[in-house]
ZAMARGU-4260 file (C-alpha; in steps of 0.2 Angstrom, whole numbers, plus 5000, padded with zeros to 4 digits):
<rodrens>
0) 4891/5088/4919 | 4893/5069/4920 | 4891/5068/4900 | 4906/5056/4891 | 4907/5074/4882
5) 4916/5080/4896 | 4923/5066/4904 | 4929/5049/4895 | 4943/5036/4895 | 4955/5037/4881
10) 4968/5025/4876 | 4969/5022/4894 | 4971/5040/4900 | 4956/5048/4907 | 4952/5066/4898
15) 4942/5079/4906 | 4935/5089/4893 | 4930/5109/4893 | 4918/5115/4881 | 4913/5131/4875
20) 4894/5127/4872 | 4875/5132/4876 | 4869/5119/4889 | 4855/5119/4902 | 4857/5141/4902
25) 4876/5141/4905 | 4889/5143/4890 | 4906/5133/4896 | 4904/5115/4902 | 4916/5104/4911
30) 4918/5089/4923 | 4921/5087/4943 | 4926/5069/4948 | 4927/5068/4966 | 4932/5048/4975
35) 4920/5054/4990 | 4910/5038/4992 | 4924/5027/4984 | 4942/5031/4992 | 4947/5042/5006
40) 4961/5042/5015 | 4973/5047/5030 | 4994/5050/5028 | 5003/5043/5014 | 5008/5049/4996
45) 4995/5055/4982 | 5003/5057/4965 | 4994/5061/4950 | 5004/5059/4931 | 4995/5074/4922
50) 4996/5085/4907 | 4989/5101/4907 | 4980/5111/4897 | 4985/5127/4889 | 4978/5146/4884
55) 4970/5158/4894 | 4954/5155/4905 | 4957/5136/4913 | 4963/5131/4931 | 4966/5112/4930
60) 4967/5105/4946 | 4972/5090/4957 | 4968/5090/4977 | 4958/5084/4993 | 4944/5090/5005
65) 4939/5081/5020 | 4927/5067/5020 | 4917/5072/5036 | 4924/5093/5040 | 4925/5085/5060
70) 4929/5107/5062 | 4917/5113/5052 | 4912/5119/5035 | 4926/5126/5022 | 4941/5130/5027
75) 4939/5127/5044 | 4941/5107/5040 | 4956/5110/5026 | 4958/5109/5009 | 4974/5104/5001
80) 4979/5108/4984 | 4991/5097/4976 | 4991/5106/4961 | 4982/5120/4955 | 4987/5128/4938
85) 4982/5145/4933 | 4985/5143/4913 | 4986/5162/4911 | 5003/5159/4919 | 5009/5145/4907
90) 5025/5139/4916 | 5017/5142/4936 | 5013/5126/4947 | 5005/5129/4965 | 5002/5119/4980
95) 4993/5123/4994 | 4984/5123/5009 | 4967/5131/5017 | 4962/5131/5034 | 4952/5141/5048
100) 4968/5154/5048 | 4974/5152/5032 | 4961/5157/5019 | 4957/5170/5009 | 4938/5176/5018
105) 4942/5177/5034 | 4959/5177/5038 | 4970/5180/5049 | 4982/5175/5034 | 4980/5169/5017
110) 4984/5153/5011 | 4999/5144/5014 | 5007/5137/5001 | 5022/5138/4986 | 5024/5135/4968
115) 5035/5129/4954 | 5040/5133/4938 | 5038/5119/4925 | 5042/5124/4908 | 5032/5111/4900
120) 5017/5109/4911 | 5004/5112/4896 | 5014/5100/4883 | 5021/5085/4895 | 5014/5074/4908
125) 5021/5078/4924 | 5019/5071/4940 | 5013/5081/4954 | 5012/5073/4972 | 5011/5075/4992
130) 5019/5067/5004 | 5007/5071/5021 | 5013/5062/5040 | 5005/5069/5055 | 5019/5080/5054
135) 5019/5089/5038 | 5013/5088/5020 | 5027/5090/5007 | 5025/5096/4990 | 5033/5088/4973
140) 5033/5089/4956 | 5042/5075/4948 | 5050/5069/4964 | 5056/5088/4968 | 5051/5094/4985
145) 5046/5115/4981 | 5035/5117/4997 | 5031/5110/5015 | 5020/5114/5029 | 5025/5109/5043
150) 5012/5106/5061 | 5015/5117/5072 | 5004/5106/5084 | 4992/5121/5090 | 4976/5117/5085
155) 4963/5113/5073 | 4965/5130/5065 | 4983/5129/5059 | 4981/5109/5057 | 4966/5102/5055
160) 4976/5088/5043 | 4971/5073/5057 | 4957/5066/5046 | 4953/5058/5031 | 4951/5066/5015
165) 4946/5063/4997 | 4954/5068/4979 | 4944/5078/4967 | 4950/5080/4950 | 4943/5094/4938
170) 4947/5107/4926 | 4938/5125/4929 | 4933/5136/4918 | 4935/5156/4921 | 4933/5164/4937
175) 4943/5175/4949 | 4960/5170/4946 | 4961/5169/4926 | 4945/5178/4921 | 4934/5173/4908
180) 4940/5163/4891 | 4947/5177/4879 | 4949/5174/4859 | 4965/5167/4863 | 4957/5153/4873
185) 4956/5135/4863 | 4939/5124/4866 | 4939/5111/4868 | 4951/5112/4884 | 4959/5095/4889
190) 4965/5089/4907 | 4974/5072/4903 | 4977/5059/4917 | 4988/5045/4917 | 4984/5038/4933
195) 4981/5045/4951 | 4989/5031/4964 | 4990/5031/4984 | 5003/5024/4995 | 4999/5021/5012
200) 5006/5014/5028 | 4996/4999/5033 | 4994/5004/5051 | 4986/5020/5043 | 4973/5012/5033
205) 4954/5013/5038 | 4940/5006/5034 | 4929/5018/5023 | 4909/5018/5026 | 4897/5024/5033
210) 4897/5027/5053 | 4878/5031/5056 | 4862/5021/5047 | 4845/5020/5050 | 4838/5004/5055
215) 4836/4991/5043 | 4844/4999/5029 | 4854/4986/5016 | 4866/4990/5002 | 4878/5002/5014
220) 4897/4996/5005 | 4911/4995/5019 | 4930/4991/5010 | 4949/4994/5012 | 4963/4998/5000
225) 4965/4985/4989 | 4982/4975/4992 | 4990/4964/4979 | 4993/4947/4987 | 4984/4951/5002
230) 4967/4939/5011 | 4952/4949/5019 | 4942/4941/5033 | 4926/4951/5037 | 4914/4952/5052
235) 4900/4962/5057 | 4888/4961/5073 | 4874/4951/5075 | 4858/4958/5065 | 4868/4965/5050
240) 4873/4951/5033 | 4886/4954/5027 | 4877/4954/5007 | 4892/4951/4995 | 4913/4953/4994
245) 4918/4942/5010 | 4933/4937/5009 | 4939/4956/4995 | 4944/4973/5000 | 4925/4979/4999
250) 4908/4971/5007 | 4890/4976/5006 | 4880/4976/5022 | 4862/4975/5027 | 4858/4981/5043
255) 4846/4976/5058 | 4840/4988/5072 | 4858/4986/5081 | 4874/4995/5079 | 4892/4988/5082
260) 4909/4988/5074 | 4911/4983/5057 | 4928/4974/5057 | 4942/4967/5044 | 4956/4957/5047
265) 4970/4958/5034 | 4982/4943/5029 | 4999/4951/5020 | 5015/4945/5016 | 5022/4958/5028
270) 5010/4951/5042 | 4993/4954/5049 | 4983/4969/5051 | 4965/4971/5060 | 4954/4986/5057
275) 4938/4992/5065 | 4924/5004/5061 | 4910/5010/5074 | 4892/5010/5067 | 4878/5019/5076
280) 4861/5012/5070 | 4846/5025/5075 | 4827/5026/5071 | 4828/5044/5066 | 4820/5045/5050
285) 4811/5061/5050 | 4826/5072/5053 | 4845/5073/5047 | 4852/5057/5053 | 4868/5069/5056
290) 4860/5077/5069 | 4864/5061/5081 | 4881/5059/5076 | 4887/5070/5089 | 4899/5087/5088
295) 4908/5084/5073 | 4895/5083/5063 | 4890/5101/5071 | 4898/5118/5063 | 4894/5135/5063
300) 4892/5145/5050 | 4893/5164/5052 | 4892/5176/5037 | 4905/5188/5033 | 4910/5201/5040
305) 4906/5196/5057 | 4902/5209/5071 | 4899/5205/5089 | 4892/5215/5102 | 4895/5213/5119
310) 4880/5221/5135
</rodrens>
């Protein structure tokens, strides 16, 4: 839900909060907080300072899906798991990934990934990170490397880690790998967060936005990472506004009936960086404005099992 029951702000540390309750037909609530249309990102380090909830039934979790599947829908895009604790197995910690070869549905392996033991997961924050290069995504807990998956620069479906992704943050309750909440389960169920932080390369940062709008649409919010000492010089082409934030990390933009590249230029102590991001503007309005934004925005989706038949 998006209630303050199940996710609030606590002296400084964000709590996500399972219940065991009677709401809208179900009997367990809890929260899902995704930075979709607010951070995404490509390379770098994503850490997380977390303390996790303990008894049977719970599967906190700290990890990243793609912000646009360019291969198509899950797992044929990837999914990496920064941290994923089964509480039924109070001391385990996993990392891992999923792709179009490494899944559990279709195969022709299963996941890829490793684990940890952390005696104190369920009564001490700990801090649970990745280090991902266009080489390999490492695994830590509190600075100790426990896994790594390594490119083997075939394609997409052994690596389709080349794009940006987004972290989600949530704490499930039940399902396949714990089983439903037994008497020994304590409600309410509490996920606590410290802080979730993202290092980056500069020359890896991208401008986050939308790539396709319809004519004359306003309000679409174009920004960077924020950068402590750093300027931000804005531009967009002629028949958009820029509406509000030239000169910050984030802009609002109202567009015309043409297209171009939103760009940035950024002033650090360590030098100056330029960015760009091409927009397509379209008239389609009727259909999915997808539809035009060529084959990466196309997938196909095949139920399982799949059977072909040649003539």
């Amino acid at each position: 839900t998006s209630r303050q029951e199940n996710a609030t702000v606590s002296n400084g540390k964000l709590q996500i909060i399972a219940r065991k309750e009677s709401y809208q037909g179900y009997d367990y609530t809890s929260a899902h907080i995704r930075s979709e249309k607010s951070m995404s990102c490509r390379y770098g380090r994503m850490e997380a300072s977390i303390k996790l909830p303990g008894t049977n039934g719970f599967v906190p979790a700290f990890w990243m899906l793609p912000v646009d599947s360019h291969y198509g829908w899950w797992p044929n895009s990837g999914e990496i798991d920064i941290m994923e604790h089964p509480t039924n197995e109070v001391t385990k910690i996993y990392g891992t990934v999923h792709t179009e070869n490494y899944n559990l549905f279709q195969g022709p392996q299963p996941p890829q990934g490793g684990s940890i033991d952390i005696p104190d997961a369920e009564s001490a924050f700990h801090l649970y990170a990745i280090e991902w290069t266009p080489e390999k995504i490492d695994f830590f807990v509190d600075d100790q490397k426990y896994y790594s998956f390594v490119n083997d620069h075939g394609s997409s479906a052994t690596w389709p880690f080349d794009q940006p992704f987004y972290i989600i943050l949530n704490l499930a309750v039940g399902g396949g790998w714990v089983g439903t909440p037994d008497q020994s389960s304590v409600f309410p169920s509490i996920m606590e967060v410290d802080y979730v932080r993202i290092y980056q390369d500069l020359n890896s940062m991208e401008i986050q936005g939308s790539d396709f709008v319809t004519y004359n649409t306003g309000n679409i919010v174009y920004q960077l990472g924020e950068i402590e000492g750093a300027s931000y010089q804005w531009s967009v082409p002629g028949g958009a506004t820029i509406t509000s934030g030239q000169g910050s990390s984030r802009i609002t933009v109202n567009w015309g009936i043409f297209g171009g590249d939103v760009k940035a230029e950024i002033n650090t102590l360590q030098g100056s960086y330029q960015k760009s991001l091409p927009v397509r503007v379209s008239a389609n309005l009727l259909k999915n404005p997808g539809f035009e934004k060529g084959v990466k925005s196309w997938v196909s989706n095949l139920r399982y099992p799949v059977k072909a038949q040649m003539n």
